[in-house]
C-alpha positions as CSV (number, residue, x, y, z in Angstrom):
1,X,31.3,0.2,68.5
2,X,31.2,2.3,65.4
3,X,33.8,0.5,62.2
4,X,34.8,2.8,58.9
5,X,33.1,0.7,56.0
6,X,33.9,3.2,53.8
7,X,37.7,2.4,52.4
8,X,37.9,6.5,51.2
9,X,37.2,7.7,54.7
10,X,39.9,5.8,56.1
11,X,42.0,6.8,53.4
12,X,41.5,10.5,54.7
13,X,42.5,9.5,58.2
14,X,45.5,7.7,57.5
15,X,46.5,10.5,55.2
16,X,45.8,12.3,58.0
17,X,47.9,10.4,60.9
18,X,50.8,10.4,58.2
19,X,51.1,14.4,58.0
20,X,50.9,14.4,61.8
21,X,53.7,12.4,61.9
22,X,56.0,14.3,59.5
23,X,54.5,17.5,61.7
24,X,56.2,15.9,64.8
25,X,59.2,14.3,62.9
26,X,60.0,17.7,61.3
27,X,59.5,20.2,64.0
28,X,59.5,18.5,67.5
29,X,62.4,16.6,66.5
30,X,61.9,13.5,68.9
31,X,65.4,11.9,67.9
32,X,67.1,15.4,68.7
33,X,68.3,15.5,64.8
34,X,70.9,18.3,63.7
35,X,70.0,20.0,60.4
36,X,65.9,18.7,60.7
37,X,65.4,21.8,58.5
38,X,67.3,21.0,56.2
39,X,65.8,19.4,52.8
40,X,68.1,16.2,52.8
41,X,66.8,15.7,56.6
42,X,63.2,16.7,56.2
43,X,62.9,14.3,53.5
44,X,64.3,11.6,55.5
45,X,62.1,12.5,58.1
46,X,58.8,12.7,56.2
47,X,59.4,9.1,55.7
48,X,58.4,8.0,59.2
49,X,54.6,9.4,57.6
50,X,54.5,7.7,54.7
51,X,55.7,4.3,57.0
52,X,52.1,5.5,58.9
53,X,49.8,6.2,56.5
54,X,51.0,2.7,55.0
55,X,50.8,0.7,58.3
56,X,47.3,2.6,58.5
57,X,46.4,1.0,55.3
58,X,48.0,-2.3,55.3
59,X,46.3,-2.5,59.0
60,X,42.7,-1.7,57.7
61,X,42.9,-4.5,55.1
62,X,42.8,-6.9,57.0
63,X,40.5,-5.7,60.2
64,X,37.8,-4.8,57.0
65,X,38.2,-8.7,56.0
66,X,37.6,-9.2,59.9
67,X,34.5,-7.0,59.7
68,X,33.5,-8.6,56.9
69,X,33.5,-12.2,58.2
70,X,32.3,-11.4,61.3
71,X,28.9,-10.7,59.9
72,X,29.8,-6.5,59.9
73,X,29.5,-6.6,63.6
74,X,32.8,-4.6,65.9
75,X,32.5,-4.6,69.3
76,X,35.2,-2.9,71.6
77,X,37.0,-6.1,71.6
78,X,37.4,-6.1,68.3
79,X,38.8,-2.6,68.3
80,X,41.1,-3.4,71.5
81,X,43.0,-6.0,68.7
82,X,42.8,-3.5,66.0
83,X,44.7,-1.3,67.7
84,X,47.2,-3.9,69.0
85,X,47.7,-4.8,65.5
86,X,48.0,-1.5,64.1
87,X,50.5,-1.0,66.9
88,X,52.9,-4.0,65.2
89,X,52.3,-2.6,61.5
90,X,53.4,0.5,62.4
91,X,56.5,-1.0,64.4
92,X,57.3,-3.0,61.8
93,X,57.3,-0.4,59.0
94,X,58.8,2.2,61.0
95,X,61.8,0.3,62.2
96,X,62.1,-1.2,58.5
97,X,62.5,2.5,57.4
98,X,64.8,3.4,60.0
99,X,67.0,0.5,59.8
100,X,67.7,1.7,56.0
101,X,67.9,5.4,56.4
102,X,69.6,5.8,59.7
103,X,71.0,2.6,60.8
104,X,72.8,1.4,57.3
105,X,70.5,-1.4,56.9
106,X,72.3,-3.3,60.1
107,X,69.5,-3.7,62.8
108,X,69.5,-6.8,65.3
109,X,66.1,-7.7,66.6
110,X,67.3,-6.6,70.4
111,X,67.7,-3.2,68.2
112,X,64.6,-3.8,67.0
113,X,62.4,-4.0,70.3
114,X,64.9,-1.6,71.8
115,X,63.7,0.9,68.8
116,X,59.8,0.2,69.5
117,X,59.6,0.7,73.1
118,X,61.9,3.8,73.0
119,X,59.9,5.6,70.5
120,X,57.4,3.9,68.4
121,X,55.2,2.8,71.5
122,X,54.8,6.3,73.5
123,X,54.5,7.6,70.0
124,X,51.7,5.6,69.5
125,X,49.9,6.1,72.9
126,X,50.2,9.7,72.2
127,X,48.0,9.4,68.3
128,X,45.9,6.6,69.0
129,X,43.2,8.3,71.3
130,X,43.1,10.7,68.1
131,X,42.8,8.0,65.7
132,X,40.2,5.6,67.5
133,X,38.5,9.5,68.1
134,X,38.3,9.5,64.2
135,X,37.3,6.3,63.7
136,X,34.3,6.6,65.8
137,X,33.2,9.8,64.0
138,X,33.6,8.9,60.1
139,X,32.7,4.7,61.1
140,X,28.6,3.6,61.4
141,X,27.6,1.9,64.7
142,X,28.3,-1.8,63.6
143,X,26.0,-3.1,66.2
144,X,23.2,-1.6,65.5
145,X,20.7,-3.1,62.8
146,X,21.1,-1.7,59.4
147,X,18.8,-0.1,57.3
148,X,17.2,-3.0,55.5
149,X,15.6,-2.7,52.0
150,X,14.5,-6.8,52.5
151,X,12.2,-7.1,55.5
152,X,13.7,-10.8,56.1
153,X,16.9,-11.3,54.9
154,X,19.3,-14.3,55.9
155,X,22.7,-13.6,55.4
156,X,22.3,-10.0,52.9
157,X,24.6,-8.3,51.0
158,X,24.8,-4.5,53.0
159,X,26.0,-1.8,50.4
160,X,26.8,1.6,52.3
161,X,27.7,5.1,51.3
162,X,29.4,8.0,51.4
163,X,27.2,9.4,54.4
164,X,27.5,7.4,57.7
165,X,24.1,6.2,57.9
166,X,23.9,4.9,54.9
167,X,23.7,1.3,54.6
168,X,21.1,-1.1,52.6
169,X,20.8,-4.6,53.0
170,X,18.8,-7.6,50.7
171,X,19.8,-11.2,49.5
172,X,21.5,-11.1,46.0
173,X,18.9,-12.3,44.3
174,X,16.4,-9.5,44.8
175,X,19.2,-7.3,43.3
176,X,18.2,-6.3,39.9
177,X,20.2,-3.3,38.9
178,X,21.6,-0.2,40.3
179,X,21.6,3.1,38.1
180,X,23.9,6.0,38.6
181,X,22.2,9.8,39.0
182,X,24.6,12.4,39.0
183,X,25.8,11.9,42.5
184,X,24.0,9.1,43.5
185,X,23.0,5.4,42.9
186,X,19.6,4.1,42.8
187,X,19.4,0.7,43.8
188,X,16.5,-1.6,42.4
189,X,15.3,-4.9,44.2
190,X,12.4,-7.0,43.4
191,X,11.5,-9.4,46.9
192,X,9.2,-11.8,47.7
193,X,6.8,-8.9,49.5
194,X,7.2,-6.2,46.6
195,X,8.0,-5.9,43.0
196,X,10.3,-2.8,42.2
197,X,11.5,-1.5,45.5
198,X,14.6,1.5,45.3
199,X,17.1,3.0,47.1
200,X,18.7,5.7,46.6
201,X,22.5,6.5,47.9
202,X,25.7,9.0,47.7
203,X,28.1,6.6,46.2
204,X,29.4,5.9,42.9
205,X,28.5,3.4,40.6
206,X,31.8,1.5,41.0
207,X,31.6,1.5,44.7
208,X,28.1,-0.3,44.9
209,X,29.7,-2.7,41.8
210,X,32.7,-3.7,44.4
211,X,30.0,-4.2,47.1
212,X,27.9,-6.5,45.1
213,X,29.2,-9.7,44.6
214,X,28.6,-11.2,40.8
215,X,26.9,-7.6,39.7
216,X,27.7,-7.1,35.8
217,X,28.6,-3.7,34.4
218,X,26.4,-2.9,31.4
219,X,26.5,0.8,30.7
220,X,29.0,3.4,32.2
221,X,25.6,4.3,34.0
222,X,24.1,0.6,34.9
223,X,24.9,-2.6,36.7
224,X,23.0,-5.2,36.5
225,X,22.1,-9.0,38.6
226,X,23.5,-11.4,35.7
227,X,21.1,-13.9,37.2
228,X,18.3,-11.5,35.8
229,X,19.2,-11.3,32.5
230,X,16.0,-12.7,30.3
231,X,17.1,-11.6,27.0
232,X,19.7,-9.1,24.7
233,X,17.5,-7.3,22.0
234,X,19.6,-5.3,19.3
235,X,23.0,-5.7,18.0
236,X,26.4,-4.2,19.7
237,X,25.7,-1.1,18.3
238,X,22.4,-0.6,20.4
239,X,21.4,-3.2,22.6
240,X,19.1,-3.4,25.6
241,X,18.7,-6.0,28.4
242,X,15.2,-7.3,29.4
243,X,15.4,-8.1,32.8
244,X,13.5,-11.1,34.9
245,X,10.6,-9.0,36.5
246,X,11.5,-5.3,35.4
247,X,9.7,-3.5,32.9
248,X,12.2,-0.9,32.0
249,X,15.2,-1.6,29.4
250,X,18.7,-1.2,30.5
251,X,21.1,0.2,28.3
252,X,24.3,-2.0,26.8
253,X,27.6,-0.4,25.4
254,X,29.5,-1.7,22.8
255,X,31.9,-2.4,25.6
256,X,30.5,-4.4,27.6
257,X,28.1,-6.0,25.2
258,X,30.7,-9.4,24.7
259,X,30.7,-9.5,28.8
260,X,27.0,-9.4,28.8
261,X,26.3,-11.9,25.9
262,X,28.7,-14.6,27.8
263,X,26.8,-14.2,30.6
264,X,23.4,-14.7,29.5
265,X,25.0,-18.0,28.3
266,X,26.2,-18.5,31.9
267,X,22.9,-17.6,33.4
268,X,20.6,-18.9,30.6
């Protein structure tokens, strides 16, 4: 079963389920609204996408925690519960809005489940075929091994990116540092086997930060293992890091030059 790692493609596809939404709001009219043209109304109406795109959201943090902690493994199980979940989110939200828009605010809970079975469930048996269509074609097969950079690895860190099949796993401390290249990131990991392996993904370098744990900005262009750091040489002006097993020098800014100084007395 394939899962979206990638928080930006799922961004796209609830953006995309919420202007569906206001599509069918607007022009099908499912509550048979007087005056759905009219801007007061289509406003009102557009709402019910914005409750989606946000019950898409809210729903994705936590199933990507799930992921997560489940070792990055999504079987159809997992996605049977997603959806059932996403199915309450979007109840929730969508009853919330129409409670204070249409309903004065005054909505018993029998109005409640009368509301979700009426028209938020065959609603949602009518989009989610699309969206678990989507999530299959923008999510990587979770089941399948990744692409490992550490022959051996016991519990890795797995950085993806913005192409489907890309995904790189190794133990943190092989990482060394990752450099940004225009559109890319080149990741650099020393292992037991090999001194100065890279790999090279379509990500930015604050996406591959966010999927390191511990990794230390540097440079607007480096981050680097703080657990690596030998020495500083220079002042804040123009400073370089000698990293543990790499020949090259890595760049420091004046701005992060305090950050890396504390943590070389962290990491000494």
């Amino acid at each position: 079963m394939k899962f979206i790692e990638n928080t930006r493609h799922y961004f796209y596809l609830a953006a995309a389920m919420g202007l569906l939404v206001l599509f069918v709001m607007v022009f099908i009219q499912p509550f048979d609204t007087n005056h759905q043209f009219e801007l007061p109304m289509v406003l009102k109406l557009s709402g019910y996408g914005v409750m989606t795109f946000l019950a898409l959201l809210a729903n994705y943090f936590f199933e990507k925690r799930w992921f997560i902690n489940a070792g990055k493994r999504w079987s159809y199980v997992n996605e049977a519960w997603a959806m059932l979940s996403l199915l309450l989110w979007i109840a929730v939200f969508t009853n919330v809005y129409h409670a204070a828009m249409f309903s004065d605010g005054d909505k018993t809970l029998s109005q409640f489940i009368a509301f979700t079975f009426v028209f938020v469930i065959p609603f949602v048996f009518v989009v989610f075929p699309l969206v678990i269509l989507l999530r299959q074609q923008f999510g990587v097969d979770a089941n399948r091994p990744t692409q490992s950079i550490e022959h051996a690895a016991a519990n890795p860190i797995c950085v993806t990116g913005a192409n489907t099949d890309e995904h790189f796993s190794f133990l943190s401390s092989h990482f060394r540092f990752a450099a940004a290249q225009q559109n890319y990131v080149v990741i650099h990991i020393n292992n037991d086997d090999q001194l100065g392996q890279e790999a090279m993904i379509r990500s930015t370098l604050t996406e591959v930060q966010n999927q390191i744990p511990d990794a230390l900005r540097v440079h607007r262009s480096y981050i680097v293992n703080p657990a690596s750091i030998k020495d500083v040489l220079g002042s804040k002006r123009k400073a370089n890091l000698i990293l543990h097993d790499v020949e090259q020098p890595i760049p420091v800014s004046s701005t992060y030059y305090d950050a890396v100084k504390s943590a070389l007395q962290i990491h000494p």
